[in-house]
Each structure stands twice: as C-alpha cells, then as structure tokens.
N, C-alpha and C positions, 0 to 999 in steps of 0.2 A: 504494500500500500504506500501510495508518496502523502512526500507532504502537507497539510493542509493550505488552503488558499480559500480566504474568503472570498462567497461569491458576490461580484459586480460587475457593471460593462460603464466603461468610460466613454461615454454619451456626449456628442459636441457641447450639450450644455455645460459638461464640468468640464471641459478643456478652456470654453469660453472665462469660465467664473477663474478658471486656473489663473489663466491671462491677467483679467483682470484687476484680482487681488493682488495676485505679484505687483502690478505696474501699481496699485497702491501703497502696498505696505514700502516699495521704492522710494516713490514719490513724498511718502512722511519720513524715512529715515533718511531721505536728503535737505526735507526742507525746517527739522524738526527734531533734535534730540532730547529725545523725552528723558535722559538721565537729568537736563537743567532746570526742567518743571517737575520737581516732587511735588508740587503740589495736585497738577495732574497724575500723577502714578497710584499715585495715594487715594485723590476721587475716583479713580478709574476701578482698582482694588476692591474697596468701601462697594461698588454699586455689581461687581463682578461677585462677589463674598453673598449682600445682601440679594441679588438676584437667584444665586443657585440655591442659595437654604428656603428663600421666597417660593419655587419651582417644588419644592418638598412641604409645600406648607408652614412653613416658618412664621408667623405672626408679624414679628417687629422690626416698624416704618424702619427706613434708611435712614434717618436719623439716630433712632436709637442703634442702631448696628455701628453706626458710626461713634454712637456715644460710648458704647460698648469697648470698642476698639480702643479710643481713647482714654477708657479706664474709670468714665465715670459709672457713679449709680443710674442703674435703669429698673425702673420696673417693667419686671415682666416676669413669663415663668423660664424658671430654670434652666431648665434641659434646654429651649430656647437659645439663653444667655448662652450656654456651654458652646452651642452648635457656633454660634458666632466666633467665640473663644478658640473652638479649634480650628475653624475655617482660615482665620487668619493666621494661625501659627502654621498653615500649612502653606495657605497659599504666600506668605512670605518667605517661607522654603522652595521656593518653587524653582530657583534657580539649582540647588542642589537633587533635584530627580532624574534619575536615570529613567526614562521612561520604555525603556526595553528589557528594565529589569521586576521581572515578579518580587524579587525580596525587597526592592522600594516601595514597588504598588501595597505590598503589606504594611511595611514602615508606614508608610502617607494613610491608610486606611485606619491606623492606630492612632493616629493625631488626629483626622478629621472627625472619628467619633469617640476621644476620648471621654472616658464616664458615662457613656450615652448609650452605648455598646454591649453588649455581655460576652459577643465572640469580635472584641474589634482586633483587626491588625488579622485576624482570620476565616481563610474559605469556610463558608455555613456548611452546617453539620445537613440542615435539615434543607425540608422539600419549601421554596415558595412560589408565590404566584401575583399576578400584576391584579387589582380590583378595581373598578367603577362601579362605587359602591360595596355591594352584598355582588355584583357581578365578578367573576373570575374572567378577564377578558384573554389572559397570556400565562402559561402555565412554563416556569422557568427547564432547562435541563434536574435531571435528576441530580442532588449533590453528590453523590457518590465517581459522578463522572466532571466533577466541577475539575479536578487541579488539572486533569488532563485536557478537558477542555482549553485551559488558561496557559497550558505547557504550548499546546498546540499555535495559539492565537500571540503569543509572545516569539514562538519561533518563524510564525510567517514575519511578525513585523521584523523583525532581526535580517529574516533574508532578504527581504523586500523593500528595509530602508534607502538602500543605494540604486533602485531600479523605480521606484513609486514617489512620485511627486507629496512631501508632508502633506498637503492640502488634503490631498485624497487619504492618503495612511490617517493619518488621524480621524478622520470620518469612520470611515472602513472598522478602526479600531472602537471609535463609540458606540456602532451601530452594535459588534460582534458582543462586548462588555455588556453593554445593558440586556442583549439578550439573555447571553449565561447566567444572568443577574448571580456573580457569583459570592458576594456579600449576604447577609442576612438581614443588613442595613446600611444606607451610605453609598447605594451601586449610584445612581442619579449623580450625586456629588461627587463620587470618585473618578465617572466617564469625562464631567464634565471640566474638573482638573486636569485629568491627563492629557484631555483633548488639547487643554492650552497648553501644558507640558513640552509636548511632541512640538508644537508648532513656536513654543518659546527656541525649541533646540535649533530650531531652524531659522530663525528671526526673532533674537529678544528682545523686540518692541511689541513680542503675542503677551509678554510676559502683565501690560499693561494694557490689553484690547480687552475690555466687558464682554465676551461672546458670551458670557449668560446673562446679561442684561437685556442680549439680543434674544436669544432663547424666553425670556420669561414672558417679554413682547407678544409671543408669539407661539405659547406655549401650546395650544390645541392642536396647531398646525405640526409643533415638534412631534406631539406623541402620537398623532394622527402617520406622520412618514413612515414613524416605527413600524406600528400595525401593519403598513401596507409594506412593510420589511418583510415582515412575518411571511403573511400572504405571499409576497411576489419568492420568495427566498435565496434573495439578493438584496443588497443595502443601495443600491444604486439610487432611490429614491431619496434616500435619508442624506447619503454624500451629496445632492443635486440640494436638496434642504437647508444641509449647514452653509454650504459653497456659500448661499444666495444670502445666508444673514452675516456671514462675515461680509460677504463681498459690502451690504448695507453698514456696520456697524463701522466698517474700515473711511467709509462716507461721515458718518457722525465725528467721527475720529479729528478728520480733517479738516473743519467745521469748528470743533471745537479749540483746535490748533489757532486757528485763526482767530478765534474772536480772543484767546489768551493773549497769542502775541499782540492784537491794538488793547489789551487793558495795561500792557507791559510799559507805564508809561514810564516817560524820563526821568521823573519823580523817582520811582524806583529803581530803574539803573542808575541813578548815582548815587540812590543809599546804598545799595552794592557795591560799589565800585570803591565805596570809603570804608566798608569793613573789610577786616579780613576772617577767613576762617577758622573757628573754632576759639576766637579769642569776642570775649563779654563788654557789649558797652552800655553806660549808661545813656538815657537820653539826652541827656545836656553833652556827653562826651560827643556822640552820633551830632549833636544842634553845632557844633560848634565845628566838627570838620567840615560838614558842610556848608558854613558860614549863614545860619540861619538864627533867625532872634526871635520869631515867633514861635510859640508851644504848640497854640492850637493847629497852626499852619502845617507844623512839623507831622503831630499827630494822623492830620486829613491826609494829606497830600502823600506823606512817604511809609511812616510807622503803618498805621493800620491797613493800608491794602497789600503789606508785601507779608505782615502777617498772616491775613486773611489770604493769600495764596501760599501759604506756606512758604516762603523766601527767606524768612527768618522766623525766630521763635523766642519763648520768654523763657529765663534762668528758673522764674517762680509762676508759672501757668495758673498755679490754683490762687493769687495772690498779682493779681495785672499791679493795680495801683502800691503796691511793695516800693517803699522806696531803696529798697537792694535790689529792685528789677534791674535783671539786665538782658540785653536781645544779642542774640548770636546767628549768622549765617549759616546758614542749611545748606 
C-alpha cells in the first residue's frame, strides 16, 4: 500500500486565489513592516485569539479578551477566562512550532487547553461526533485509528512540503485535522493555529493576518464547505473557501496599513526620534528635548496617540498620573 495523499484537485480557482494572495502578502511586506507597528501585531492577535475561541462559543466581547490579555479583572466565567489565557500563551509561541511535527501539535494542544482539558496535550481515548443541536451531523474516525491517522497526515505534509504551494498544504491540512477530529477538545482551535503556523513558516507577516477573524465572518459558510468535504470526499471545496477569505482579509490588511500610516503623524515621529530605546523618561525630560513648553499641547499632540498605538508605554500603567511615571519606547 503507498503513501497517503489527501484527496483534492487544484481547480483554476485556487491557482487564481494562489496568484493573488502571493502578489499580496508581497505587496504588504514591501510597502509595510509590520515588526515597526506593535501596535498593529498586537490588535491583529487580540481579534485572531478572540475570533477562534468566538467560533467555539466563547462568550466575551473583544474587549474583554483584550482586557484579559492585558491582565486586568474581567468578569466573566472561568473556563472562558482560561481559554483566552491559553490562547494567547500559544498563539505568542507561534513562532516556535514546528508545524510538521506531531510532538508540537501535542505540546500546543496542552497550552491551548490548559485546565480546560482532562486529556489535553493528548489523542482522545474515546468515540466523538460533530452536533447541530441533539442532531449528530458528522461522526469523527474511530479513536482507536486516530495516531495512525495523524502519523499518516503528518507524513504527506513532510513529503509534500517542497512540491505543494503552503496556501494549499495548509488548507488541505485543516480540512484533513478537523475531520479526524483527533482531540477530544480544542480540534477547531488547534486547525485553526496550525493553519496560521504552516503559513507563518512560509511568510511571517501570516504570523499577524486575523484569518479567524475572517472565518468567524463567515462562519456558516466555513462549516457548510466542510460538510460538502465530507460528501464530495475531497477538500477541494474547503481549500477554494479558505483561499477566498484570506485572499479578502489580506484586502483588510492593506487598508488598515494605510489608514495607520496617515495617523502616523509628525507629532509622533519626532517623539520617537528623541527617545531612545529601553531607557525611561519623564514628561518634562521628553517636553524639553523636544523644545516644547506647553503640557496640554504635549499631552494631545505627541504622548497620548503614540501610547494609544502602542509606540510607547508607561513604567507605572496601573498609576498614568504617578509622578514616577515614566514612558519608554516599544
């Protein structure tokens, strides 16, 4: 018996969508380094985090997920809270995943549902199944065949890395994961990690693209392609799916690029340009290189919009008006 090879056929439409994501994701990593706007990386994250826990039912606004993140008090329930807690401890790792390796994909499946879990960080023991409702719509493989499954589905991507466009392998790879749903919880969130994973290896400015913000958009339509996975039994539909929400969310992307760069006023490039990195100033220290005598003026014009885009930050956050505040370069 040979190898495994999931089945697809590569359809003009995803050669099209190939094309034209490429000439995007180009086109932003020439005109756009997103390592100089943390502050974009960081909303990007925040709405990528809150979108796939969103997609699982997750309760709490984007706000709080972000308040979350940040460390404040949120009410809400728990387990909630955790999913957030672990989401971002993962997806901040996201630069360290081998995404060809099952003993990462475990590793990562132990962080996203730390405490949440009873079997996390391992393949389910038992039998599950997809619901709408009291309806059983999608009946997963038997666990018993899950690691071979997963043995098999990690060694096509391995061979087929260097022959298969990422765009398509990571499709391919989300359609096949969620089928085996080999988790006993966390498959949803775990496809939708790796997805960006694969595609971070290939271009780390995926490492910052919301593709489950695009997904939650648009969620009927996601789990609608699957089923017609099932059915057709080939993923082809589902890669033609994701193709088209990156291809749009890679649009948003660019869009939002630009309206950053005209808020990027002068004002703030030359409060930048008078700090340095990693050393603390006061405001009258910051008023005075810049030869500036007004407070309020200072405050409006320079301090508060480069905080507000994360440009700089406070020594004492929990304590703004502190007179030991001091602001440092990010």
């Amino acid at each position: 018996m040979g190898a495994y090879t999931p089945p697809f056929t590569i359809t003009n439409e995803i050669v099209s969508y190939v094309s034209s994501i490429s000439e995007k994701v180009g086109r932003i990593t020439a005109t756009s380094n997103l390592e100089t706007k943390p502050h974009l990386r960081k909303n990007n994250r925040i709405r990528s985090i809150h979108s796939s826990l969103r997609i699982e039912a997750n309760s709490l606004s984007l706000g709080q997920v972000r308040d979350v993140i940040n460390g404040k008090m949120v009410l809400g329930e728990q387990q909630e809270i955790q999913e957030v807690k672990n989401a971002y401890a993962a997806y901040e790792r996201l630069s360290e995943i081998d995404p060809y390796s099952i003993r990462d994909l475990k590793k990562f499946h132990g962080i996203m549902t730390k405490y949440i879990v009873e079997e996390s960080g391992e393949f389910r023991r038992g039998e599950e199944g997809v619901f709408n409702g009291d309806q059983c719509i999608f009946m997963a493989p038997p666990a018993r065949l899950v690691p071979q499954l997963m043995d098999e589905l990690f060694g096509w991507m391995k061979r087929s890395g260097s022959s298969i466009h990422p765009l398509i392998l990571s499709s391919v790879f989300h359609y096949e994961f969620v089928f085996i749903h080999p988790f006993s919880d966390g498959n949803g969130r775990m496809a939708r990690l790796w997805h960006t994973a694969i595609l971070a290896k290939w271009n780390p400015v995926f490492e910052y693209i919301p593709i489950e913000s695009q997904i939650e958009k648009f969620q009927s339509e996601y789990y609608d392609a699957i089923a017609k996975c099932h059915v057709d039994g080939a993923s082809t539909r589902f890669i033609e799916f994701m193709l088209s929400q990156i291809d749009k969310v890679l649009d948003d992307i660019g869009l939002q690029i630009a309206d950053d760069n005209e808020q990027f006023t002068e004002y703030i490039k030359k409060l930048l340009a008078s700090m340095e990195y990693d050393i603390p100033y006061t405001a009258n220290a910051l008023m005075e290189r810049l030869g500036l005598h007004s407070r309020e003026g200072f405050r409006r014009n320079y301090l508060r919009p480069a905080l507000d885009m994360g440009l700089i930050r406070m020594t004492i956050p929990d304590k703004p008006n502190s007179r030991n505040q001091r602001y440092v370069k990010t």
